[in-house]
N, C-alpha and C positions, 0 to 999 in steps of 0.2 A: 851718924852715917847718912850720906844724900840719897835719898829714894829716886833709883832711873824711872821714868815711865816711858814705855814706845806708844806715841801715836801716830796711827795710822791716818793718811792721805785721806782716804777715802774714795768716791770718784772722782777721775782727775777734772770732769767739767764743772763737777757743783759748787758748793759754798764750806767744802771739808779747809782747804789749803787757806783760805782767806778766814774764817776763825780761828782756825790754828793759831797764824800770827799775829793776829789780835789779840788771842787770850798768853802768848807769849811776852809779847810787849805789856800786857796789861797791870798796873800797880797792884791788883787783888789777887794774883799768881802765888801760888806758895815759896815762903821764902826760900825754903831749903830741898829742892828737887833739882834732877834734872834732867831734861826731855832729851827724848830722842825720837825727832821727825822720822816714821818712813813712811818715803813718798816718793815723786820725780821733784829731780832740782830747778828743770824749765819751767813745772805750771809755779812751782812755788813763788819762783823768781817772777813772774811775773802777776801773780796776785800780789805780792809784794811792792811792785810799783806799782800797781792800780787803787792799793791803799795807802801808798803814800809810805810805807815802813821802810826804817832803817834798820831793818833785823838781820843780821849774818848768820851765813849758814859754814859751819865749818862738814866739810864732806868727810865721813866716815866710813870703814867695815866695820863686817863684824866682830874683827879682833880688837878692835882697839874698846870694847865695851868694857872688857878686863879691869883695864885700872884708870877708868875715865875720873876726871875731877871736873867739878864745876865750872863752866867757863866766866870768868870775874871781870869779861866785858862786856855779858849781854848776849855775848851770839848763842846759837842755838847748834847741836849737831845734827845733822841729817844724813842718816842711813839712803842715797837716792838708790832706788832699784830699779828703778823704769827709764827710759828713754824717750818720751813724748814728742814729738814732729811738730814741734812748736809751731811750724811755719803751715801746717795741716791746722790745728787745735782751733776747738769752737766749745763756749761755755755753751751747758743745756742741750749737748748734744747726746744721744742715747747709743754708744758706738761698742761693738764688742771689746774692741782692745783696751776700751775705759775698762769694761768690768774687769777686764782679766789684768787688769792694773792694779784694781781696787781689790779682788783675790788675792794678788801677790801679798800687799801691804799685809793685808790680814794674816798673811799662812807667814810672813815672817817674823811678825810680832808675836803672833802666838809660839813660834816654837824659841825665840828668844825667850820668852817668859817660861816656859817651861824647862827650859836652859837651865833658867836661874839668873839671866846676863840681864835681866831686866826684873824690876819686882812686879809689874804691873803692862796693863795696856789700857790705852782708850781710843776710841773708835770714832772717826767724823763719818758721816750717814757713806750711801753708795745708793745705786740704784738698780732697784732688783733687778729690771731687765734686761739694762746693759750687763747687768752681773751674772745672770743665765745665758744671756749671749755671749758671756766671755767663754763661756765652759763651764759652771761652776750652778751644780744642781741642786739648788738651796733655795728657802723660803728668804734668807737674809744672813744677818751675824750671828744671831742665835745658836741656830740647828749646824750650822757651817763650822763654829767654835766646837760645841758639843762633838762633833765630826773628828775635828782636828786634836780635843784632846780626849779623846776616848769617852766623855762622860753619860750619863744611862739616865739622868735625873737632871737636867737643868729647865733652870725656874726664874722666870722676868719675874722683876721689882724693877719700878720708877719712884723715884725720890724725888721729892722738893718739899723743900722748908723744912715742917716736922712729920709733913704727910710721907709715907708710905707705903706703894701699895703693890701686891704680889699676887700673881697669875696662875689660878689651875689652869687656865686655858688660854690660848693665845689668840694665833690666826687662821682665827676657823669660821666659819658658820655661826651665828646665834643656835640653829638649829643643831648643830654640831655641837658644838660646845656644850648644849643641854646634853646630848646623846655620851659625849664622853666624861661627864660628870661622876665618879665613883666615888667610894671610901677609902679605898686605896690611894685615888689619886691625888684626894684631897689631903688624905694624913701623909702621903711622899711628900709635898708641893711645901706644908709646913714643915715637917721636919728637914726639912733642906732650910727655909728660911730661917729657923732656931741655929742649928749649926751656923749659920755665914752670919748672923747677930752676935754669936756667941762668939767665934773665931773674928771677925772682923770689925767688925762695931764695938766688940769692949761691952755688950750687956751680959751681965749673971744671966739673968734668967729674961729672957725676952717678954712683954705682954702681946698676945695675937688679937685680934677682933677679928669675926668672922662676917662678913658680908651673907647673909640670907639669897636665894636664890630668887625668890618671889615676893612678890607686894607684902609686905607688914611682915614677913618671916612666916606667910601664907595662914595664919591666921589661924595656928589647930588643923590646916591641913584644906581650910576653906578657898586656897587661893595655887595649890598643886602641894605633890606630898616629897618632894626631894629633901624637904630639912627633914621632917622624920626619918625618911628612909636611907640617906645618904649623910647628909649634914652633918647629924647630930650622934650619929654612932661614928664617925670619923672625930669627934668634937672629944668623946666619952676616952676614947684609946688613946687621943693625946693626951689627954690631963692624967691616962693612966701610967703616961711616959714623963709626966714631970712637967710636961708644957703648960703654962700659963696660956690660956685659951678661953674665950666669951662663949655664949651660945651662939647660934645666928641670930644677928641683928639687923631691921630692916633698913635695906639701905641709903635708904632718901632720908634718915636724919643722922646715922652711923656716922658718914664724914665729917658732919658740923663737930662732931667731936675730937675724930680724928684729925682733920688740920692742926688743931694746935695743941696735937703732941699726947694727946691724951695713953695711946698707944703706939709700939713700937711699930707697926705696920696694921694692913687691913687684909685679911686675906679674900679675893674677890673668885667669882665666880667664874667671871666671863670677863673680854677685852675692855670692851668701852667702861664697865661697870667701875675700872676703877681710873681707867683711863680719862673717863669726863671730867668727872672732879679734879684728879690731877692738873689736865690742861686747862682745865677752866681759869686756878689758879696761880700755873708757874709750867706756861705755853712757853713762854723765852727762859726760863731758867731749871727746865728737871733734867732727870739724868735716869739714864737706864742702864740698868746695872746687872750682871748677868751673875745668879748664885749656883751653885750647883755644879762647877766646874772646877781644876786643882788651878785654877789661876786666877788674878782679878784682874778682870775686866767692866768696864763702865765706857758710857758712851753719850754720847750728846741724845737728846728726846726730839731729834726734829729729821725731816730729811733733807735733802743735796737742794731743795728749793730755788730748782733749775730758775722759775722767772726771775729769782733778785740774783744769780752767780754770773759774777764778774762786774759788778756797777758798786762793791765796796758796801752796801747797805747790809749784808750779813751781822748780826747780832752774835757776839763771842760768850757768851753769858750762860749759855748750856756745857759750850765746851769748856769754860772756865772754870763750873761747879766741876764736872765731868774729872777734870786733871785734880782739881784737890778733893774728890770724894776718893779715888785712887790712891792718892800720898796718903791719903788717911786712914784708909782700911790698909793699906800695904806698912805702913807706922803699926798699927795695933796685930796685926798679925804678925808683925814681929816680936813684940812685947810676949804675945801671948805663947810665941815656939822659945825663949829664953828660960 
């Protein structure tokens, strides 16, 4: 059976529509999927002759999702739901009716997926402030999804290669982020990551690594006391739950481990903490993947990178991984509801 995925436009000036069709035309595409663009069909069409593609766009609703079959010459279907003034349109530009473009895409992928009419979604960037100025009272895709499918617990991980790495905290403050640091929230953050391993990735039993919050894993308490106090009683209750789980480990030599695979993910403290390493090594190719919600959703690691949209220099490579990290957890979570 072909796995639909809906991806989302994005914002209409940035660099969403022109990956898109890059990672659609592109030979490393999975073989047996099949997408469903929603977007407008003007920016499309015309990022399309700026890249030079011959990619066809068959126009769709939403009934026809039903009993779609594979198109066997290439073209793509697109759900268009917007109407963009072509003859108005300016890449890089920060306008509300992009974001409230870019909201649409998103609230009708999500409720197709939740439908069932689709097994998955993935998401090309937007920009928050056109996307606040469309109407739409949200930090970004994250908290907006959580919104839109009711969930109480959702939890970032960024993927590349064999690194993986999962967020108690997002986007906040350094300062904040220490201050919202609990045992609660560090044993919710994991147990959500175990589940979407265990239901979507195809692992028995997950390994975690725990990123330490302070220099050496603060050294006995020499360098602050959050691992004692926080850390490591959140560490004791997982493993009392079954979970495969390290102590805290200091972080400046943890990854050298973890990139090549040594563990199933890394559980980090704070944003950059696992974010540096990440983009240090696979800036053009991670993928951010959202757990903790009834749906999969993944998305490309970059943003709308207003200075290169529209001049064709866009890299398809995040949202390439992006679509078949999708077919592939949406593949195993089928396996595993039979």
């Amino acid at each position: 059976m072909s796995t639909k995925i809906a991806i989302t436009m994005g914002d209409p000036a940035g660099i969403g529509a022109e990956v898109i069709i890059k990672a659609l035309t592109s030979s490393e595409k999975p073989p047996d999927f099949i997408p469903v663009i929603i977007g407008d069909a003007g920016v499309l069409r015309r990022c399309r002759d700026i890249i030079h593609s011959e990619l066809d766009f068959i126009i769709i609703s939403q009934d026809d999702l039903t009993d779609m079959k594979r198109p066997q010459d290439g073209s793509c279907y697109l759900l268009s739901t917007t109407d963009i003034d072509l003859d108005d349109f300016c890449f890089a530009a920060v306008r509300p009716e992009y974001g409230a473009a870019a909201g649409s895409y998103i609230q009708t992928a999500a409720a197709l997926t939740m439908q069932k009419k689709v097994d998955a979604m993935v998401t090309a960037p937007i920009n928050k402030k056109a996307f606040n100025l469309g109407g739409y009272d949200f930090q970004g895709h994250t908290d907006f999804l959580a919104h839109l499918t009711g969930a109480k617990g959702e939890v970032m991980m960024l993927s590349g290669g064999e690194l993986n790495v999962v967020l108690c905290t997002v986007h906040v403050s350094l300062q904040d982020a220490i201050a919202q640091l609990s045992k609660e929230r560090i044993i919710d953050t994991v147990t959500v990551a175990n589940e979407a391993f265990v239901s979507c990735f195809g692992r028995t039993r997950p390994k975690f690594a725990v990123a330490a919050l302070n220099p050496h894993a603060s050294e006995g308490g020499s360098f602050g006391g959050q691992e004692a106090k926080i850390i490591i009683p959140a560490v004791r209750t997982l493993r009392g739950r079954g979970i495969d789980i390290t102590d805290p480990m200091p972080a400046d030599s943890l990854f050298y481990f973890a990139k090549d695979g040594a563990y199933d993910a890394v559980i980090c403290m704070y944003h950059d903490q696992g974010l540096i390493p990440l983009k240090l090594l696979y800036f053009d190719s991670g993928v951010n993947i959202t757990l903790g919600l009834d749906i999969i959703r993944t998305s490309v690691d970059h943003g709308t990178a207003f200075e290169i949209a529209g001049t064709g220099m866009a890299s398809e490579t995040s949202m390439l991984n992006a679509i078949t990290k999708a077919v592939e957890m949406s593949t195993q979570k089928r396996a595993n509801e039979r």
